[in-house]
N, C-alpha and C positions, 0 to 999 in steps of 0.2 A: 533361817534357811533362805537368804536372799542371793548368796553367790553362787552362779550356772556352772556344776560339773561336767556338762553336757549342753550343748549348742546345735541345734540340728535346724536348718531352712531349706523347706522344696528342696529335699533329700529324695532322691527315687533311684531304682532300681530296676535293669531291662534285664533278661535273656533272649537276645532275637527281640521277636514282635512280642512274646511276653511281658509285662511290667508288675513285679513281685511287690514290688513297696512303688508309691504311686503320688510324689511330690509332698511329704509330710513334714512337720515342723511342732518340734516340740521344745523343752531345755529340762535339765534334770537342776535340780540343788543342792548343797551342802547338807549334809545328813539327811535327808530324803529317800522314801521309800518310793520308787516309781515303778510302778507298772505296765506292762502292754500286754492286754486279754484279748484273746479270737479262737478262734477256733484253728486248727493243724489248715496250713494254708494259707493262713490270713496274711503272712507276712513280719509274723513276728522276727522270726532268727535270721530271715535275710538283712532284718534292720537291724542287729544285734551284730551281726557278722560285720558289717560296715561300721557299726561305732567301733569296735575291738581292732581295726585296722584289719581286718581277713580278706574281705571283698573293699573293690573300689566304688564308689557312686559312680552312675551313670549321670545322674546331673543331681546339682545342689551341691550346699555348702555343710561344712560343720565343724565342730572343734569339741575336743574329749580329752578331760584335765586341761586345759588349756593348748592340744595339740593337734594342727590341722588334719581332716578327714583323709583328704588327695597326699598332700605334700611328707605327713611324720606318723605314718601308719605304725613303722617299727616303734619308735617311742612311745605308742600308745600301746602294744601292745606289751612294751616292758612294764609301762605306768600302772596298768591297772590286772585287778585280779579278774576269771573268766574263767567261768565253771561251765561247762557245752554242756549239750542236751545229752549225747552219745557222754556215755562213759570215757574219758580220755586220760587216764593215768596209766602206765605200766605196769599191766597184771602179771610176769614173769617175776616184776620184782614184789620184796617183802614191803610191808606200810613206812617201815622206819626209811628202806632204802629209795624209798618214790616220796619220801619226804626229804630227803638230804638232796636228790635230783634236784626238785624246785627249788631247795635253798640255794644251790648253782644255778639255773638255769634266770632264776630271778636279780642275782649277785648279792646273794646278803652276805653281806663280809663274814669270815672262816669265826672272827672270834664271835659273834653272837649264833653259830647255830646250836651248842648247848641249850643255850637260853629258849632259843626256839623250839629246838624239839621239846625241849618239857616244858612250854605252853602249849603243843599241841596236844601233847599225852592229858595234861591238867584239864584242857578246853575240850578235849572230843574223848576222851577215854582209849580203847583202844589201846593200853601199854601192857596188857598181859598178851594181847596177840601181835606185836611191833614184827615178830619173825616170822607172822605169817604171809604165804605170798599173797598179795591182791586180788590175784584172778578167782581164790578161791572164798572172798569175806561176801555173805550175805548179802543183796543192795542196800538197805542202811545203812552199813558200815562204807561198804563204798563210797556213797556219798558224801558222809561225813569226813571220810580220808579227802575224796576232791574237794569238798568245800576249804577244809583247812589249808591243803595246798595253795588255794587260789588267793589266799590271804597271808601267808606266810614272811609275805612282804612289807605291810602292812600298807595296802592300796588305798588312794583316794577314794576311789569306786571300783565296787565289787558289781559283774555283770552275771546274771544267773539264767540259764535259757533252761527253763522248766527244770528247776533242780529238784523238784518234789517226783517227779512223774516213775512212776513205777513201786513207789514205798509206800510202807505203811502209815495209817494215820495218825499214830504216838509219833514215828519219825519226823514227819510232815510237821506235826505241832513242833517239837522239838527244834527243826530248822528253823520255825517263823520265828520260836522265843530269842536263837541267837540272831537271826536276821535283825530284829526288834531292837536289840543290844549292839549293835554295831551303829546301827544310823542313831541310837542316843547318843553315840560316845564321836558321831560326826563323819563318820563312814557312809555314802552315797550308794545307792543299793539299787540297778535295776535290774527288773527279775519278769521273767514272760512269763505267762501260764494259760491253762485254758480252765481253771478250777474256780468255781464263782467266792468259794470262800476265803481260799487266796488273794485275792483280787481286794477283799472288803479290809483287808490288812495294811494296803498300799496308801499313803497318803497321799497318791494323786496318781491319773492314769489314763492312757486313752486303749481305746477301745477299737481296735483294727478288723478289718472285713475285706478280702480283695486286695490287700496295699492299700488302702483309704482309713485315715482315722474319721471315724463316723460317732466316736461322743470322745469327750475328755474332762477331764476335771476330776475332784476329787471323789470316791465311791457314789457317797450321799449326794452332789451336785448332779452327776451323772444321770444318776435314779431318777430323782426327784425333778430338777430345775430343766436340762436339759429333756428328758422327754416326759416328763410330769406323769410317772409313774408314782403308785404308793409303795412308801418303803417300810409300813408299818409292821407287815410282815415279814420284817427281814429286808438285808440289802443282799442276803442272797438269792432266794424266790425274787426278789425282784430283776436279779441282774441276770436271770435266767428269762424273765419276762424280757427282757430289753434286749439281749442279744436274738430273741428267735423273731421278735418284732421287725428289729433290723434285720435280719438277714431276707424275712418273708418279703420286703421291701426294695430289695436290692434289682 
């Protein structure tokens, strides 16, 4: 995991006098699980919104798949897969038909959408209800229907801005086992959350509060090194020690 899918320097982010994300600098890797934990607020999705090319920076540099932050926002946002926090598929239409959507809107050539659609049915189930309409599937299954959308391309990096949030905890496991399965197979995976056990799943990560990354490194480094916390009990009781530390601090 040595080659940077993500390049980010004294990255920040204004509205007016407000400053949401606050001169940060990270780099994500080749099949890496990367993380940004805070609490609602902290600035995670504003910095998500800027790698996906949605928002511009207000100062700083970056590059994402190898494509300028400022200058090829559009080709960033064809390059890579990006599942939003807010639900964002087409609930009028059926699963199969907001699945043939993104196979257009992504351009995967006519002769492989067969192939596709039944890796999606194979990969997320879902083929006995293909005809139902979206607006009306369960959140589980929604999610599962956006995540595979967001992939359907088959992206360098996949960006997740709290894709767990609102589901059950079988679901929740379930997404970590394929997220887990994608960065073996060399897929780049960054994913926001505010869930401490989530977090302990990521093999590396910073830690945001304000726009400011305030710890970074991988779960256990974070815990342990960076603020010499015990993790014996868990790196999650810890990493719930750690954020309310910092925050009481701020």
């Amino acid at each position: 995991m040595n080659e940077s899918v993500v390049e980010v320097i004294e990255l920040e982010k204004r509205f007016g006098q407000f400053v949401a994300v606050d001169r940060i600098s990270f780099s994500v890797h080749q099949g890496e699980i990367f993380g940004l934990l805070g609490a609602n607020g902290s600035g995670k999705s504003t910095t998500i919104r800027m790698l996906c090319g949605i928002l511009e920076p207000s100062y700083g540099y970056g590059t994402v798949v190898g494509f300028d932050l400022r200058r090829e926002p559009e080709k960033i946002k064809s390059a890579i897969g990006y599942m939003s926090q807010k639900f964002s598929l087409y609930e009028d239409l059926t699963i199969l038909e907001n699945i043939r959507l993104y196979l257009g809107i992504y351009q995967v050539p006519r002769a492989r959408w067969s192939e596709k659609v039944e890796w999606f049915f194979e990969t997320f189930g879902l083929r006995e209800s293909q005809g139902r309409k979206t607006g009306d599937l369960p959140p589980g299954w929604k999610q599962r229907l956006a995540l595979g959308c967001a992939i359907l391309h088959e992206p360098q990096l996949l960006i997740l801005d709290e894709p767990t949030s609102g589901v059950d905890l079988v679901t929740r496991r379930s997404f970590w086992s394929f997220i887990k399965e994608l960065a073996e197979k060399g897929t780049s995976v960054m994913v926001t959350t505010h869930y401490m056990d989530e977090a302990t799943n990521c093999h590396r990560l910073i830690l945001l509060n304000e726009g400011k990354i305030i710890a970074s490194g991988t779960p256990r480094e974070i815990v342990e090194n960076t603020l010499g916390l015990d993790s014996k009990g868990g790196l999650q009781e810890a990493f719930i020690r750690l954020v309310s530390r910092k925050v009481q601090n701020e």
